[in-house]
N, C-alpha and C positions, 0 to 999 in steps of 0.2 A: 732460326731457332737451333739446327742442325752445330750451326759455328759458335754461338755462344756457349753451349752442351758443351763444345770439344774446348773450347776455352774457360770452363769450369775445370773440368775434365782434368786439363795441362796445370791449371794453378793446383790444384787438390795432390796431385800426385809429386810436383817437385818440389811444392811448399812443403809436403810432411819431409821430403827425402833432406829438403836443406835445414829446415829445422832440426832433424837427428842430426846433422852432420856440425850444426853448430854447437847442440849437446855435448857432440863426442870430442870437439876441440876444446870447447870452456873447460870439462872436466881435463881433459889431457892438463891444459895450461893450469888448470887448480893443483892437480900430484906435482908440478914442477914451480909450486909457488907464485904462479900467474904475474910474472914480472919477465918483462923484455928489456935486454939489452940494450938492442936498437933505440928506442926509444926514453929509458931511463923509468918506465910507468906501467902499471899493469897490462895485460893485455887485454881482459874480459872485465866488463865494469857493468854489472846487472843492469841497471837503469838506461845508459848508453846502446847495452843490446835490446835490450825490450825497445826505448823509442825505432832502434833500424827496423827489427821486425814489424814495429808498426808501420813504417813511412812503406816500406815493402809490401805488405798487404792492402792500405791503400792503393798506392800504386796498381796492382797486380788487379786489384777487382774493378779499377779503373781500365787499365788494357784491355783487359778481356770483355770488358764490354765495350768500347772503341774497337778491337778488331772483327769483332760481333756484326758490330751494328750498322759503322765507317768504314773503316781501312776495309775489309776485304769488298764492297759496293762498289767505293771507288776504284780497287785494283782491277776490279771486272769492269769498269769503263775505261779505264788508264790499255788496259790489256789489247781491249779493240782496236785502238787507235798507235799500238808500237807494233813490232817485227811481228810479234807471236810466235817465237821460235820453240818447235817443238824437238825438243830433245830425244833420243832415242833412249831407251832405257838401257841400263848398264852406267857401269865403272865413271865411264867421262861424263854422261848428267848429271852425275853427284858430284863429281871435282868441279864441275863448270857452275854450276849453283852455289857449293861453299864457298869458289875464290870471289863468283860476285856480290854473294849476301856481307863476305869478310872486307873485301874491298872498301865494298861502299859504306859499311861502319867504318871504316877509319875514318873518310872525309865528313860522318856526321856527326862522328865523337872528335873530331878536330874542332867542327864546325860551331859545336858547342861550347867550345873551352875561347875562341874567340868574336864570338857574336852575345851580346849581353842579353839580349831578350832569348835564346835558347840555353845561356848559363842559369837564368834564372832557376830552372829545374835540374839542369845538372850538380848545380851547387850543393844540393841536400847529398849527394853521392860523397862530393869530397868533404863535406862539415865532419866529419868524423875523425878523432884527434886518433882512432886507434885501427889496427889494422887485424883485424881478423874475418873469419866466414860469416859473421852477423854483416860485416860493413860492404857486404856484396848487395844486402836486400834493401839497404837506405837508399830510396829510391824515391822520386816524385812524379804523384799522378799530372804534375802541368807538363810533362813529358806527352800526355794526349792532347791536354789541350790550347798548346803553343805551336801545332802544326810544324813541329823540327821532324817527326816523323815521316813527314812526306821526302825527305831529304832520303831515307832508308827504302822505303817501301816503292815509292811509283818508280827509279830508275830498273827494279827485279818485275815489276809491274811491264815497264817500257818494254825491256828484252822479249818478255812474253812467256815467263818460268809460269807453270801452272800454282795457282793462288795455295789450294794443299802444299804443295811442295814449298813453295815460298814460307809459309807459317811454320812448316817443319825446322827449313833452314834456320828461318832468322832465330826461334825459340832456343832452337838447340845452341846459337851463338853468342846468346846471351847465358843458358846455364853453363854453358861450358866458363863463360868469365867469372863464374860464380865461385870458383875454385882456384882461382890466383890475387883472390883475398886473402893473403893469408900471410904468417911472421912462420907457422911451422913449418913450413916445405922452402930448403935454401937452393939454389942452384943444382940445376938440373943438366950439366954436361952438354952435348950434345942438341940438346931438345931444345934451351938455349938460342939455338942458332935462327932458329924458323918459326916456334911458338912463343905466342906469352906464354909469358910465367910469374909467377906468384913474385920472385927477384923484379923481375922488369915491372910488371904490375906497381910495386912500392912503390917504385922511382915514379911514375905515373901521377901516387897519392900524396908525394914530397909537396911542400910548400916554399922550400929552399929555394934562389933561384936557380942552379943546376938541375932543380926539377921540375920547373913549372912548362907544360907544354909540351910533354915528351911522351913517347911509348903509349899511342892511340890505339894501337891495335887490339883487337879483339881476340881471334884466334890466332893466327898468323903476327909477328913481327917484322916481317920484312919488311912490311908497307912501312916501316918509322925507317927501317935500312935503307928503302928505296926513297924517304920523301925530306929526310934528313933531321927526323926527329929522335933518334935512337939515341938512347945513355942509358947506360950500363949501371949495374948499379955498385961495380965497384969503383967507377969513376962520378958520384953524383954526388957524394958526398955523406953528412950525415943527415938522416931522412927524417923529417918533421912533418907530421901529419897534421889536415887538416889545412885552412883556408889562409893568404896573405892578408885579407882585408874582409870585414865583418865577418870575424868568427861567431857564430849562434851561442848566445850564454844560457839557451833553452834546450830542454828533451823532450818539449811539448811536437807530440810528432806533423801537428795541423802546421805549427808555426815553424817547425824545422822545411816543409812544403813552401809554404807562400811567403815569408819573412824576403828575403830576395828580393821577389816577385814587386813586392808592397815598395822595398825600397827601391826598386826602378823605378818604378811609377812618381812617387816623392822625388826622386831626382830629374826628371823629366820636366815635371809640375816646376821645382825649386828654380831650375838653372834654363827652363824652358829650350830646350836644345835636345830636339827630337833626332839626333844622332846619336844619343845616349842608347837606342835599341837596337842599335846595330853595331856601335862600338863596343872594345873590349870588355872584362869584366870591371879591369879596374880603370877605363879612361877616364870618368872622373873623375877620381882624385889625382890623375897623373894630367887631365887637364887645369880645373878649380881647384885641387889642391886637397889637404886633409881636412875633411867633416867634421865639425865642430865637438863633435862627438869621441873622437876616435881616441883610442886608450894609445897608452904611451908606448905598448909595446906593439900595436898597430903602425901607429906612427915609423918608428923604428926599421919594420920591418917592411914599409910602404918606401923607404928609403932607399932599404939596401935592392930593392928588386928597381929600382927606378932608377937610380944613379951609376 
């Protein structure tokens, strides 16, 4: 009960903080005509932020009761059976916790973008054609219950980081990414070098292919410096938000969640080729070819990233 409390508790207090904060940037973008450069298109579209902040709130009362109820039960068995390394308090347990909570999001948010049964839920993150602090909260509750979590949580589990601290960490490394959603904040100098940033972040949401599969990090960027995914984003080109293949032509936020999801499964059924769940997002059509279905600029664009 204690942990569900505190996971009310964390959603109550950062949801009002990001909801003012997406307040404060709509209006910004409203006194300056709410049109981006970058993109050729508004940047705040009413309907578009309301389904994020939907898909985000689902989500969020979803986690908090998976870290409730699950994930921290399991971390307390997981904990027994690793190092259980107990840190001393001070300066170095905190650097030593953010570099391995930061770490190991990178290889989960890679892991994501190329395992199609864990894209299923990621996908609802990148369906979004526009980029501001609303498209931080599109988020999907099959994030709990597609077990990609366990990729994040039992390795800080493993080590033996005490479960409090672990929730601190990883919390804090998700709202911190919550703030490099964004078209207002351009390059940041120096900072640049070692953090995301709202720059590197774009190139991340690109659909181009100089963008597809780049710039995974979370806090830290090195880890795309060190693992070879890093692009710049004055080298990426121009930046097209939103998906290569099944773009969602809904804001229904249930169907923005499972639409994916459903078409795994139909493809699976369809082509009977249970490699479809662990292959890429897009292997099959780059295996069977274009869906019967697929619009012209689908097609097109299913092309340019494949050939």
């Amino acid at each position: 009960m204690t942990d569900l409390l505190h996971a009310i508790g964390f959603i109550l207090t950062f949801g009002m903080l990001f909801v003012g904060i997406i307040i404060a940037e709509a209006w910004y973008w409203h006194k300056k005509g709410n049109y981006s450069a970058k993109t050729g298109k508004t940047v705040y579209d009413f309907r578009e932020t309301i389904a994020s902040i939907s898909t985000g709130a689902i989500y969020k009362i979803a986690d908090g009761i998976m870290i409730a109820v699950v994930i921290t039960a399991l971390y307390d068995v997981v904990y027994q059976w690793g190092f259980q390394y107990v840190p001393d308090d001070g300066l170095w347990s905190v650097l030593l916790i953010f570099f391995a909570v930061d770490f190991v999001f990178y290889w989960y948010h890679r892991t994501m973008h190329t395992v199609r049964w864990l894209w299923t839920g990621h996908v609802t993150h990148h369906s979004s054609t526009r980029m501001n602090f609303s498209t931080a909260l599109r988020q999907n509750f099959l994030y709990d219950l597609n077990f990609g979590w366990l990729i994040w949580w039992l390795p800080i589990a493993f080590i033996g980081f005490d479960k409090n601290w672990a929730i601190i960490a990883i919390e804090l490394n998700l709202a911190y990414q919550f703030f490099i959603h964004t078209e207002t904040v351009n390059k940041l100098g120096w900072f640049e070098k070692v953090f995301n940033t709202p720059s590197h972040h774009r190139v991340h949401h690109g659909s181009n292919p100089a963008q597809i599969d780049t710039n995974f990090g979370g806090v830290l960027i090195i880890w795309d410096k060190l693992f070879g995914t890093f692009v710049d984003e004055k080298d990426a080109g121009d930046i097209r938000y939103g998906l290569t293949l099944r773009q969602p032509n809904t804001l229904n936020p249930v169907r923005l969640c499972v639409d994916e999801f459903i078409c795994m499964v139909k493809d699976v059924a369809r082509y009977r080729d249970w490699r479809i769940l662990y292959k890429g997002p897009n292997w099959v059509e780059e295996t069977y070819g274009a869906r019967d279905n697929a619009s012209p600029d689908e097609e097109a664009r299913h092309k340019s990233i494949t050939t």
